[in-house]
N, C-alpha and C positions, 0 to 999 in steps of 0.2 A: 472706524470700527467696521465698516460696510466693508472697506476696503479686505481689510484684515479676513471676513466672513467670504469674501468672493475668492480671494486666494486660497484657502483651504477649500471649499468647492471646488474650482480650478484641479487641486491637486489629488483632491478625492476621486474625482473624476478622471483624469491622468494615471491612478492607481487601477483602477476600475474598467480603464480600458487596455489597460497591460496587462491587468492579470487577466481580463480574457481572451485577450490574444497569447498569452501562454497556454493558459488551456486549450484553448481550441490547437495550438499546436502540439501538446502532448497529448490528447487526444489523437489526432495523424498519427505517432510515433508510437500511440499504443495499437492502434488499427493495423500498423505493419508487422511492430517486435510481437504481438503478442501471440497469433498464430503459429509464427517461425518457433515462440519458446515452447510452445507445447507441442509443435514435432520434435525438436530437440529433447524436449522430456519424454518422450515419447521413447524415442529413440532409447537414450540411455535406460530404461524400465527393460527395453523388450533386451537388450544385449546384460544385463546385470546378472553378474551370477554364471554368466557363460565361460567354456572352458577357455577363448579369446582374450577374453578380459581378466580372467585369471591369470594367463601366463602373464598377461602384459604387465600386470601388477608386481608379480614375481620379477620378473626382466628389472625393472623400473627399481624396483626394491632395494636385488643384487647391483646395482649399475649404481646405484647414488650416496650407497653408504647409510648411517643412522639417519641423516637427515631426511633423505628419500623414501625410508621406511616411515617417520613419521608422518611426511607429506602422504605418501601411500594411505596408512591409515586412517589419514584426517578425511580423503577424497570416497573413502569405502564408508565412513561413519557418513558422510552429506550426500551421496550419490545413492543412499537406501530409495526401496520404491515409496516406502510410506514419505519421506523427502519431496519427491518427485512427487505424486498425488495432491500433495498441498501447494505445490509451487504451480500445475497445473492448474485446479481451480484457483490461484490469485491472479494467475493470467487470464483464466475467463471473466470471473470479474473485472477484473479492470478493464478488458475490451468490453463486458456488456455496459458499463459505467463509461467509456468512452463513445460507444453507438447510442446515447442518448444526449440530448442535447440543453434540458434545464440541469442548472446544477442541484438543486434541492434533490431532484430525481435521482443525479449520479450521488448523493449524501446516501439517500434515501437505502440506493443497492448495494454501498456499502457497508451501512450501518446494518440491513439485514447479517449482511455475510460477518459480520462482526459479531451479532446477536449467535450465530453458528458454533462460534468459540469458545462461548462465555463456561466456565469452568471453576473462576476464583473468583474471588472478592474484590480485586483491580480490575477484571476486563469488565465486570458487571457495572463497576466502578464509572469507567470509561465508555462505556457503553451508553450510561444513561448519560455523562456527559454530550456525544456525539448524537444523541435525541435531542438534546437541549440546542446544540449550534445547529441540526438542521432545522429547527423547530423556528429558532430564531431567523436561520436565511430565508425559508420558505418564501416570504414577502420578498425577497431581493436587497434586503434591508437590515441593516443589527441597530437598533438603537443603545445608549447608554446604560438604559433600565438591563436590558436583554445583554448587554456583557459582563453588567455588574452581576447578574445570577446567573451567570455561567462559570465566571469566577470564584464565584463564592458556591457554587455547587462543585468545583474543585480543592476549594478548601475543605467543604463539610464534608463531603468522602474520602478524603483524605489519598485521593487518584493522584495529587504528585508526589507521594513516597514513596 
């Protein structure tokens, strides 16, 4: 049995040092892209709406046929500034959530910016979920008690429907 308890330690352990070598590398990878996305948001806000972008749209429209008119349309409906503003602050978040270095903390700054959202009955839903799992990592630690009422604060909300 010892044996059996030392291998899952072992493996727990092995988990625990992977996933924080992933983060700490998507971390990096959010420190580099995330800057670059919001000059690129950037970018497309300040030219949106311009007579440039207009024609090029038109050109692209006439040059591709009905399909091209829809792709056109689909990229004018996701490329709005209101689009853009929200995609900007999820990149600053994520980079201030990557410039910290406990994880409870990066929970912590997203669960605020999640609290930012809340509008229905599921985010509020989810929200208090995402209190409950940082609440529980805070220690470093989830025990069994602490996933069983996390669970079951997913069923009683009814957040997976």
């Amino acid at each position: 049995m010892k044996k059996l308890f030392l291998k899952i330690k072992m493996l727990f352990s092995a988990l625990t040092t992977w996933f924080a070598k992933v983060l700490k590398e998507n971390d990096y990878i959010v420190k580099v892209v995330a800057p670059f996305g919001v000059n690129v948001c950037n970018f497309i806000k300040e030219y949106n709406g311009s007579l440039l972008v207009t024609e090029l749209e038109t050109w692209a429209a006439t040059l591709g046929g009905p399909w091209a008119k829809v792709a056109v349309g689909f990229i004018q409906s996701f490329l709005t500034d209101a689009t853009m503003d929200k995609i900007i602050i999820a990149l600053n978040i994520a980079d201030n959530a990557a410039s910290t270095d406990n994880v409870p903390d990066k929970l912590t700054l997203i669960l605020n910016y999640v609290k930012t959202l809340e509008n229905d009955k599921k985010a509020v839903a989810w929200t208090t979920i995402s209190a409950m799992i940082t609440e529980a990592l805070s220690d470093g630690n989830v025990t069994w008690q602490e996933l069983y009422s996390i669970v079951k604060g997913i069923y009683e909300t009814k957040s997976n429907a």
